[in-house]
BASE-89052 format. One record per residue (C-alpha): residue in one letter; x, y, z. Coordinates in steps of 0.05 Angstrom, whole numbers, plus 5000, padded with zeros to 4 digits. Example, Ala and Ser with C-alpha at 12.3 -4.5 7.8 and 13.67 -1.06 7.14 Angstrom:
a524649105156/s527349795143/
//
This chain:
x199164107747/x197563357741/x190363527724/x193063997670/x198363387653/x192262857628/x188763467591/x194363697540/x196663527484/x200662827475/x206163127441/x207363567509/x209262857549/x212662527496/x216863067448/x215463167371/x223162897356/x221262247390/x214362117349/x217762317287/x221661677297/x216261077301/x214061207235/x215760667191/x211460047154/x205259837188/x205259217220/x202558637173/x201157937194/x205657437164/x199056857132/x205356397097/x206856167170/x200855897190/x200355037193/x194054717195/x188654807250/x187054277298/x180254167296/x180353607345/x183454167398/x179554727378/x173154437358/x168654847394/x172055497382/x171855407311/x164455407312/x165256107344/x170956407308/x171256007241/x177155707202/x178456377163/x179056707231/x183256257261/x188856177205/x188857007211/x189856867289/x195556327279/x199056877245/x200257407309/x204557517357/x201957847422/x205058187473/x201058257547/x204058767601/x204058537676/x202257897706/x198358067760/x190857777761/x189158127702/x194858037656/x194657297671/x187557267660/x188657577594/x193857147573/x190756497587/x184656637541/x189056947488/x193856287492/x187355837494/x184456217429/x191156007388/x194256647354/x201756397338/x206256757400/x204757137476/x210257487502/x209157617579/x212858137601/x212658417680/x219258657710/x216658687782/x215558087839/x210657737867/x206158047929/x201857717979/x196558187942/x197457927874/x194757227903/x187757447911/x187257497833/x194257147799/x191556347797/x198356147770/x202456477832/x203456067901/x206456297962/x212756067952/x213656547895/x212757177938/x218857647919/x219557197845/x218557557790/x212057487761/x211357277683/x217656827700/x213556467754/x207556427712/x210656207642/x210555407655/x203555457674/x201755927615/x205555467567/x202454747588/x195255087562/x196455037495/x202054697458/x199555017385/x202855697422/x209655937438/x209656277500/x215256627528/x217157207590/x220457857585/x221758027651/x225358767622/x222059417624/x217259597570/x220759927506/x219560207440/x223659667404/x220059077442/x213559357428/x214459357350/x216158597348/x208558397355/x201958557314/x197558627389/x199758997444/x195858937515/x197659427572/x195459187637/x197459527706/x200660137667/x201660927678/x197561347649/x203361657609/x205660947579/x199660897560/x199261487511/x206661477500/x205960717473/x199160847449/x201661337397/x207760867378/x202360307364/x197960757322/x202861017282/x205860277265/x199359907256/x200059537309/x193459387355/x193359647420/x189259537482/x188859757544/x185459397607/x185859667679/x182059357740/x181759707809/x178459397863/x170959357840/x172259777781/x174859577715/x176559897650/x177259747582/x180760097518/x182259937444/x186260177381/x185659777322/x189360387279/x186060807222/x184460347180/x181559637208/x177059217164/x171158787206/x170758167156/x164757917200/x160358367247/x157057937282/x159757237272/x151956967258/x151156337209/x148656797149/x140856747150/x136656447100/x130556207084/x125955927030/x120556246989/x113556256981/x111856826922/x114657446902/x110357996872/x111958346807/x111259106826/x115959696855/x118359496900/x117458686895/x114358366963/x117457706987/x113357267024/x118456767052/x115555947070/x118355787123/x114955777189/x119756137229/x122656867216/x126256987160/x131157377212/x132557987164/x132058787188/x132259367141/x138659447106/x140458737098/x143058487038/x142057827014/x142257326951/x137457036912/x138256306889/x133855746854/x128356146839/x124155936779/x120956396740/x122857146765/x130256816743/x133657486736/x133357576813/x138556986817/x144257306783/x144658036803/x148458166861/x147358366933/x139858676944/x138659007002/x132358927036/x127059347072/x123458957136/x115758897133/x113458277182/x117257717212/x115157227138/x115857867100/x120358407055/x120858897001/x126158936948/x127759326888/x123559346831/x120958666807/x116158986760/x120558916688/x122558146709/x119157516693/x113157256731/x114956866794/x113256036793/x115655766852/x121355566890/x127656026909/x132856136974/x133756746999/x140456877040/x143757357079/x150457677048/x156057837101/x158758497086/x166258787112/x166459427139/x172759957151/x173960227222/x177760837241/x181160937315/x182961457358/x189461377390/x188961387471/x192062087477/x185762387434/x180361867451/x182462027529/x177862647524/x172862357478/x166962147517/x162562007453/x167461397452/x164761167524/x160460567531/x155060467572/x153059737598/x149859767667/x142860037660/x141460057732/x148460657724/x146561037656/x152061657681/x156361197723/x160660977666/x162561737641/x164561887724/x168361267721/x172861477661/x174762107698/x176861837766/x181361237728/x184461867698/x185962177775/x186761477802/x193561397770/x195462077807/x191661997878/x189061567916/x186361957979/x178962037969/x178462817983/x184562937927/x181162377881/x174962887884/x177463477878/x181263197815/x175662977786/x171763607790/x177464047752/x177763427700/x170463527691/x170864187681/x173264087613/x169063437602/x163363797631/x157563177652/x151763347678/x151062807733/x158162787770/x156762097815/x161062317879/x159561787918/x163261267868/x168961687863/x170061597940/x168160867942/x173560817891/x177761097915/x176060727989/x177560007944/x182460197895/x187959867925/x184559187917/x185458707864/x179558177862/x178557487821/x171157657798/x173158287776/x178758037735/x175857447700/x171358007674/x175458527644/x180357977628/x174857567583/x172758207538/x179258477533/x182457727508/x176857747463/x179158507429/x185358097424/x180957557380/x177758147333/x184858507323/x188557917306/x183157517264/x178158087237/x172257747267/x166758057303/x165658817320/x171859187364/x170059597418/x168760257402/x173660497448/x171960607510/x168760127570/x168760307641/x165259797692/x164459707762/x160059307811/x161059797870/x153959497893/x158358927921/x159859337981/x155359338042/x148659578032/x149159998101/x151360758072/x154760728153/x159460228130/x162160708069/x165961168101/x173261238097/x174361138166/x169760488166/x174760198114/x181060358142/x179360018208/x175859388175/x180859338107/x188259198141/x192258778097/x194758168136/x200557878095/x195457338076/x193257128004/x187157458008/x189758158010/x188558407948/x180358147967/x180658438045/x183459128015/x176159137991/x171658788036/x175458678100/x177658058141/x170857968171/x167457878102/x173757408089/x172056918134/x164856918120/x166756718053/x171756198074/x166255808117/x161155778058/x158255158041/x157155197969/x154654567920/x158054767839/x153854267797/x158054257728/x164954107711/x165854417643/x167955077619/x164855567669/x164854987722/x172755027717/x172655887709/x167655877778/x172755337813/x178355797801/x175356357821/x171956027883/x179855817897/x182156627892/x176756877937/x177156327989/x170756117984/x170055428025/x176655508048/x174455528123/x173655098175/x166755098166/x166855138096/x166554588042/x164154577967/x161753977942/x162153907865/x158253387814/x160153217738/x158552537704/x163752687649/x169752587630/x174852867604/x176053067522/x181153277478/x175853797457/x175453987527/x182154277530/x181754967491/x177155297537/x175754797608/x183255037628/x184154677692/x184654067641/x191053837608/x192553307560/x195052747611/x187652907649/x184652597582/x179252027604/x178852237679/x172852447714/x171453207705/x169553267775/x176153017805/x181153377763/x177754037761/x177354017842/x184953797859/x187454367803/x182354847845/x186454517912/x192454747865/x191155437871/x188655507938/x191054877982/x186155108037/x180754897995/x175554468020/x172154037954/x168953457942/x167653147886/x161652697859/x160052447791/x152652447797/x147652627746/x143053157783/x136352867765/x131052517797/x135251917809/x140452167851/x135052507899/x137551987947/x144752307954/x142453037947/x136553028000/x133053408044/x138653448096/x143753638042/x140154158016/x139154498080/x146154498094/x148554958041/x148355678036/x147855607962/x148955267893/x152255477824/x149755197766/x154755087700/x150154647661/x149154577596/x140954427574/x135554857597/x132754187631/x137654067676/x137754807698/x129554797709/x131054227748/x137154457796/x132655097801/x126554727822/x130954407881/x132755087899/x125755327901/x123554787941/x129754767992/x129355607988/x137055567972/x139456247924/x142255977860/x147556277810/x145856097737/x150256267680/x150755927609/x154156147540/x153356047470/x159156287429/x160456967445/x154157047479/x153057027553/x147057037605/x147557057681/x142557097729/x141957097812/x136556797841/x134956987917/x130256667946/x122957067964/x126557677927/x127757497857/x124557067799/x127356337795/x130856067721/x124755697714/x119256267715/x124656677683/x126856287622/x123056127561/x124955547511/x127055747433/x128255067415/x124854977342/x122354347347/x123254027266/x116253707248/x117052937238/x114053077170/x119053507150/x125052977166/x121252387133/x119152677067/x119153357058/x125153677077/x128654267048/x134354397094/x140954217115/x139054187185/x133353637166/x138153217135/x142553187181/x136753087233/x134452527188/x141152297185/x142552277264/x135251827270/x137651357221/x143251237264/x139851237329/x134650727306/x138950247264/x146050207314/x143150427378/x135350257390/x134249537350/x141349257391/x138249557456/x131449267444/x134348567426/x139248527490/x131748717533/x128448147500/x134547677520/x134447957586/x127648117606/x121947507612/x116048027609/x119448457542/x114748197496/x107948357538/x110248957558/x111249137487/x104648927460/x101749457513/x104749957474/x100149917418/x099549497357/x103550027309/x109750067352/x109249417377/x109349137309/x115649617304/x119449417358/x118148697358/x119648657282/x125448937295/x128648447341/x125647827305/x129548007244/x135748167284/x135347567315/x134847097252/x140447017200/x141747227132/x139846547100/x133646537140/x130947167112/x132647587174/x138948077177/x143147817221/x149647677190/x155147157197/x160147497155/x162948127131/x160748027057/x153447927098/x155348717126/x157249087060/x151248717025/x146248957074/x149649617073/x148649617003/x141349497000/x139549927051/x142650517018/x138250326953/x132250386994/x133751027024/x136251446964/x132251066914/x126750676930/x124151086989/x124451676934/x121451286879/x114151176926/x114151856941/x114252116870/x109151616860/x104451906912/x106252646891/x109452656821/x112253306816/x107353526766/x101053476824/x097354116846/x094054246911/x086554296908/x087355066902/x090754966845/x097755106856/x104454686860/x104254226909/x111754166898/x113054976916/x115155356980/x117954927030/x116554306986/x122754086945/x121653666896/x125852946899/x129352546849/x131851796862/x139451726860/x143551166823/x148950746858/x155850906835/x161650546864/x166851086834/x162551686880/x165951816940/x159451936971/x156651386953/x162250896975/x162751347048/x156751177064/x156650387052/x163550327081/x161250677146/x154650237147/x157149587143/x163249727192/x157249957241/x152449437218/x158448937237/x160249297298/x153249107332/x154848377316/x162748367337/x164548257260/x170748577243/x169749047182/x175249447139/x177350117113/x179049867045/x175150116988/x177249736939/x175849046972/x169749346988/x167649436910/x169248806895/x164748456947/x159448986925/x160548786846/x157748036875/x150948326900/x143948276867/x139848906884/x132348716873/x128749226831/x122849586859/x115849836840/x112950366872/x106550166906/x099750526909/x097050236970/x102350667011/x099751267051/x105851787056/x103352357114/x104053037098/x102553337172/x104753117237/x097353107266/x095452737205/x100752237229/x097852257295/x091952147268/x092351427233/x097751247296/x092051287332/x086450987295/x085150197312/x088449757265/x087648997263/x094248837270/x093048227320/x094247647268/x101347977255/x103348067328/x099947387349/x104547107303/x111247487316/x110647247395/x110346537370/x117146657343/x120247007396/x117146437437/x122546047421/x128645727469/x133745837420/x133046547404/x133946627492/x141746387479/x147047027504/x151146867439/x145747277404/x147047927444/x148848547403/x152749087418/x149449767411/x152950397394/x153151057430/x153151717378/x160751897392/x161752557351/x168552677362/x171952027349/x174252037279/x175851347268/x169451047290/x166351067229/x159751477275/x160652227230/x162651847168/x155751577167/x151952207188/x156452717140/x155652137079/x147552047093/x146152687099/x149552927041/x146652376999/x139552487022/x140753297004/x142753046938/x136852666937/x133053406948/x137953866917/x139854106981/x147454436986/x150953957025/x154754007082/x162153907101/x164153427153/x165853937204/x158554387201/x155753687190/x159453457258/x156454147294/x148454007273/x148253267282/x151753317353/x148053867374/x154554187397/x154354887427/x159755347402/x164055597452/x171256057474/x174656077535/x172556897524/x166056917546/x166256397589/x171956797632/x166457417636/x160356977653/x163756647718/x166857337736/x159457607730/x156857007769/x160857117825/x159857837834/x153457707850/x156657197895/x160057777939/x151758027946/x149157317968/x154457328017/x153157958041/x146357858054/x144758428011/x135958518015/x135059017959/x133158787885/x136359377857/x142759037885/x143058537847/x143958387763/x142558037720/x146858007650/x146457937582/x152457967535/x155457857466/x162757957463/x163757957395/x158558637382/x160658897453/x152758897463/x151658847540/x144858877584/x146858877662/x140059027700/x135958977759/x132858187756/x125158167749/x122058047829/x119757387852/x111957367830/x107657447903/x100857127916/x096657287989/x095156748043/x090356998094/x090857668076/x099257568082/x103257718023/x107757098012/x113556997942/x110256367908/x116455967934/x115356218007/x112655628060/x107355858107/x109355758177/x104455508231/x105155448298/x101255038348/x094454678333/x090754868259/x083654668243/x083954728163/x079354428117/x082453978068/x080253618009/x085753397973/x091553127995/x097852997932/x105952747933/x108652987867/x105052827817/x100652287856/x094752447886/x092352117936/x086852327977/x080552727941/x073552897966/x068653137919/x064753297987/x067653848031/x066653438098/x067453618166/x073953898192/x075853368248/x074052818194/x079153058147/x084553148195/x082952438223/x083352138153/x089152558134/x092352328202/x090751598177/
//
């Protein structure tokens, strides 16, 4: 009967008479209440979501059903994201099993109802949200005051029951269900849902180098990198001379030939291509149409599959959730699955997860959780804001490889005598694994190097599953930061009174919070070479393993390395955006991060910044050296010659081009204005050197480069030489009345007085008027100048010898002198501070870069894209971040375990906002052969008593220091090598 229940119709549970009445208008979001974003607050997200996405967000009212681990989980992402309202609503108390999971539950809320227990903490995350609790029942009428709906830790009948009322109203509706090591995830977005933005990429372009005149036309694009187009794109044509008509019809869509390459439509009735051109992607919408639950239930097109180590497992999975929410017993489980598959009718029925299912389905795990919790928040992100691709409708996960690898240890008798529940807040965890697996997590020792967003999603989860929390167990965490305001909307365990303290610190006593058995503590070392001395040998060999939450690829080759040389296993994650990578390194069993990852930085060639560039991203690049070199570098250099004796000699070693550089530099730094150097003595001094220096840079500088390539010159091939990637310049004229203009001398002088401790000002118009009193010398390009066209050519001439002696001999008398030695000529060097709006430090970059784009016709860039290139910030959501630690620590449960096979383990590759996910088997540690023994690369050969091996070079590090060209005798080599 219950089998026969789940396979009719809807309509059968939940009478015709009562879906009559939720017809009615479909929900709408309400755009006239949204206020302006804070960007300060949400500056990362917004490089994920975008500011059209978020005002659409700040419009919607969620509601989330039950506050155990999942629901909470849920509802701090979706409060972090900033839609207007969450409504929590759970009518039932707290158990010692919702502590394994619920981070915002304590003991002393046991028997407390949950979303009333949890709404302070929910509330303090973000104060751009209203939060509130509903601690009633679930009810048609409370369901059709919001625009999202999430169900978590619901009956299959409310489900379809409150499915249908959603679909019919418009309103979104999710599902999200976690059982032990099992999760699964469900979405409605209604007949009629429009994706704005697929994929949430910055639209490609690129620039281009010809375009044929046939059917269809061939572009041949100039950059150096892919254009990053596939068949069926469309795109936009822009600036291109010649073949004009191309840059007023609409939309073309293209067809992929090679990487540099594409066809179009037909070219052959247009004009003859000349040169120049952009070519840019064109984002197009798209209109989705849902199943409700009660019809997608039986649709298992509509599953999705994301383990590929499982390809049935997922279509099993969906049927025994179905049974689960009638049985629990294994044997009744089965046999309910088999009838339900009767109708679905798979070819592969996976048995064996049914039963270990069923075995762990009364568990409720952190890991798990942070999983389900992270995609399903981010459905909540796509329904309420249009962005990115909605889950299509199904997803049903589990990690069932957690349990022991011993097929002994899987019965059902081996669980009931391992798995009792002890009143403890690790019951919802020893439901699945048992207490003796408990405390062998609790007396890890664990070192967490990172802080930041999945630092803080690991600590909390490392507080849930008692990891450390034993009396043999500690975890010792490191961060050099401190904390942001832009921290806050996704590094949770952060509030808005922790602003300014150590990352470290704050993120271990709100992990202490959660779990007060915790054992952390806290450093705030850079992990580099430097801090070898505190993280040694002995260190090293007293942990049973280290997380990495880092942020560069450097610092991750580098923890790695230390885990390859101490054999420690290592748990890596990292996001960008919406995307997410883990992986597990185990030591002699899997590859390391470092043999494992590959760089795609794109380096920019110098070149390119200096004089020929023909992108947004090179201006800005150009802009962020200009910055570097005049407010950082020259004040840094000056404060080492006052400091250091040997600064000058040391200098000169450097060669006579940089040398002359450096030591330039400080000599004009050093003398005054009136002296012919640029140090000032007043503000006028500031604003006057500001002024000059921007006629140099958008005039001057352009003026001798259109004197060594006017923009009529040819290459010797005979074609432009101002074409492809080559824009061609044009000088700029100083305006006082251009805002641009007046940015950018405002912000250089209040820097360039910064460096001396003169006080600067704001005010424009007091600015003019000093600037009305200043003679700008005239210039005339010169034809002795040699502008580079290629890096190597650069290279080149650097290294050429150059009689430069006479020059240098002659700055070091000057710097020889007593008086420049006095402290009162110290400077004060500026640190790039990208998120500080008053410190005049993006008001430069946004108004130089701009300028120099004007200078090359480039489109320029607003303050806030400008503020996401020049700081080199990584987008990031509180979504993905959730999913990556809950991935991270799965493999956790293995390590612990002591788990030996490869096919045990994953590694993961997501992107939340396509729903695109890779879990598979990592690649195996690479294995070499020592005396006929097969050894991983990072596997130590073990010797025992006396070994006569011939040596011939001896090395520490990189220093080597013992060779013999000469193979000599053994006992000689071990003598010397003894010596």
């Amino acid at each position: 009967q219950t089998v026969q229940k789940i396979l009719r119709n809807e309509s059968e549970i939940l009478p015709s008479k009562q879906l009559s009445s939720f017809t009615g208008p479909v929900c709408k979001f309400n755009m006239s209440e949204i206020g302006e974003i804070d960007e300060g607050f949400y500056s990362r997200q917004l490089y994920v979501l975008g500011h059209e996405a978020m005002h659409r967000m700040g419009a919607a009212s969620v509601l989330i059903a039950g506050m155990r681990g999942l629901g909470v989980e849920i509802a701090k992402n979706v409060i972090l994201s900033g839609v207007k309202s969450v409504t929590v609503q759970d009518a039932g108390q707290a158990v010692w099993t919702d502590l394994s999971s619920q981070f915002f539950l304590k003991e002393c809320h046991i028997g407390q109802n949950r979303a009333t227990c949890s709404l302070q903490q929910l509330s303090a995350l973000n104060p751009h949200v209203q939060v509130s609790a509903h601690t009633g029942p679930l009810n048609e009428d409370l369901l059709l005051k919001f625009q999202v709906v999430v169900l978590t830790d619901s009956s299959l009948d409310d489900q379809k029951r409150f499915g249908d009322l959603c679909h019919s109203h418009g309103i979104k509706f999710i599902v999200a269900d976690t059982k032990g090591l099992c999760g699964q995830l469900f979405c409605d977005f209604g007949e009629e849902h429009e994706v704005l933005d697929q994929d949430g990429e910055i639209p490609a372009s690129t620039m281009i180098q010809s375009i044929t005149k046939e059917n269809p036309g061939v572009v041949i694009c100039a950059d150096d990198r892919s254009h990053g187009f596939s068949d069926g794109t469309k795109v936009s044509f822009s600036e291109v001379q010649g073949m004009t008509e191309l840059n007023s019809i609409g939309p073309v869509e293209i067809k992929f030939i090679d990487p540099y390459s594409f066809n179009i439509l037909d070219t052959s009735g247009f004009s003859a291509y000349e040169r120049g051109g952009i070519v840019t992607e064109v984002k197009q919408s798209c209109m989705l149409n849902f199943k409700p639950l009660s019809e997608a239930l039986l649709d298992h097109d509509l599953l999705k599959m994301i383990d590929f180590g499982k390809m049935t497992r997922h279509k099993t999975l969906h049927l025994a959730f179905q049974a689960l929410h009638s049985f629990l017993d294994a044997d009744a489980l089965i046999v309910m699955v088999r009838e339900l598959n009767e109708v679905a009718q798979l070819e592969e029925l996976d048995e064996a997860a049914v039963r270990k299912l069923s075995y762990t389905a009364r568990g409720d795990l952190g890991p798990i959780n942070a999983f389900i919790g992270g995609l399903a928040a981010q459905e909540v992100i796509k329904a309420s804001s249009g962005k990115f691709m909605p889950l299509q409708q199904w997803l049903n996960f589990d990690a069932l490889e957690c349990l022991p690898e011993q097929e002994d240890q899987l019965t059902e008798s081996s669980f009931s005598a391992v798995c009792l529940t002890e009143g403890t807040r690790y019951d919802g965890q020893i439901a699945v694994f048992g207490s003796a697996f408990q405390q062998k997590l609790a007396n890890q020792k664990y070192f967490l190097v990172g802080a930041g967003a999945i630092g803080c999603e690991l600590l909390k989860i490392f507080a849930l599953i008692g990891l450390g929390a034993g009396e043999e167990g500690r975890i010792t965490i490191t961060d050099m930061d401190f904390i942001e305001r832009s921290n806050l909307n996704r590094q949770f365990l952060f509030r808005s009174q922790d602003i300014g303290k150590p990352k470290s610190e704050v993120a271990a006593k709100a992990a202490q919070e959660i779990n007060p058995r915790m054992k952390i503590t806290a450093h705030q070392n850079r992990l580099d070479p430097d801090s070898e001395g505190v993280y040694d040998y002995n260190f090293f060999t007293g942990l049973d393993g280290v997380a990495a939450a880092l942020d560069t690829v450097e610092a991750r080759v580098y923890l790695d390395g230390r885990c390859v040389q101490h054999q420690k296993p290592l748990l890596e994650g990292g996001t960008l955006g919406s995307k997410g990578h883990t992986l597990v390194v185990v030591p002699h069993l899997t590859v390391s991060y470092g043999r494992d990852s590959s760089s795609s930085k794109h380096d920019i060639p110098l070149c390119t910044i200096k004089n020929f560039p023909h992108r947004i991203e090179h201006t800005l690049q150009w802009a962020r050296d200009q910055f570097e070199g005049l407010f950082k570098q020259t004040p840094e250099n000056v404060n080492l010659f006052l400091r250091e004796a040997g600064f000058v000699e040391r200098t000169l070693g450097l060669g006579d081009a940089e040398a002359l550089e450096v030591l330039g530099g400080v000599w004009s730094s050093l003398l005054n204005v009136k002296d012919g150097g640029q140090r000032p003595t007043s503000w006028e001094d500031c604003v006057t050197w500001a002024r000059c220096k921007w006629e140099t840079l958008y005039n001057n500088d352009i003026q001798q480069l259109l004197h060594c390539f006017p923009p009529e010159q040819v290459t010797p091939s005979g074609l432009p030489f101002w074409s492809g990637s080559k824009r061609c310049p044009h000088p700029l004229t100083f305006d006082p009345n251009n805002k641009t203009h007046m940015d950018y001398v405002v912000a250089a002088a209040n820097l360039y007085g910064q460096m001396y401790g003169i006080s600067g000002t704001r005010d424009s118009d007091s600015i003019r008027k000093t600037l009305d009193k200043i003679h700008v010398p005239s210039f005339t390009p010169k034809s002795s100048v040699k502008i580079h066209l290629t890096d190597k050519e650069m290279q080149e001439d650097r290294e050429k010898e150059s009689d430069d002696s006479a020059r240098l001999e002659e700055l070091k008398a000057k710097l020889a002198s007593p008086s420049l030695k006095s402290s009162a000529m110290r400077m004060y060097p500026i640190d790039f501070e990208k998120d500080d709006d008053s410190n005049f430090h993006m008001d430069y970059i946004v108004a130089a870069s701009n300028l120099r784009a004007e200078n090359y016709d480039i489109p320029a860039a607003d303050r806030h894209q400008s503020k996401r290139i020049a700081g080199r910030i990584i987008p990031a959501i509180a979504t993905t971040t959730a999913a990556v630690a809950g991935l991270m620590c799965l493999e956790l449960y293995k390590l612990v375990q002591g788990h030996q096979k490869i096919s045990s383990y994953r590694t993961a590759y997501i992107h939340l906002g396509v729903q695109h996910f890779v879990l598979c088997q990592p690649s195996p540690a690479p294995q070499l052969v020592f005396q006929t023994c097969p050894l991983s690369r990072v596997q130590r050969p073990q010797c025992s008593g006396t070994q006569l091996l011939p040596v011939n070079m001896v090395s520490a590090g990189i220093f080597l220091t013992g060779f013999n060209t000469t193979l000599p005798k053994q006992h000689e080599t071990l003598d010397t090598l003894r010596e």
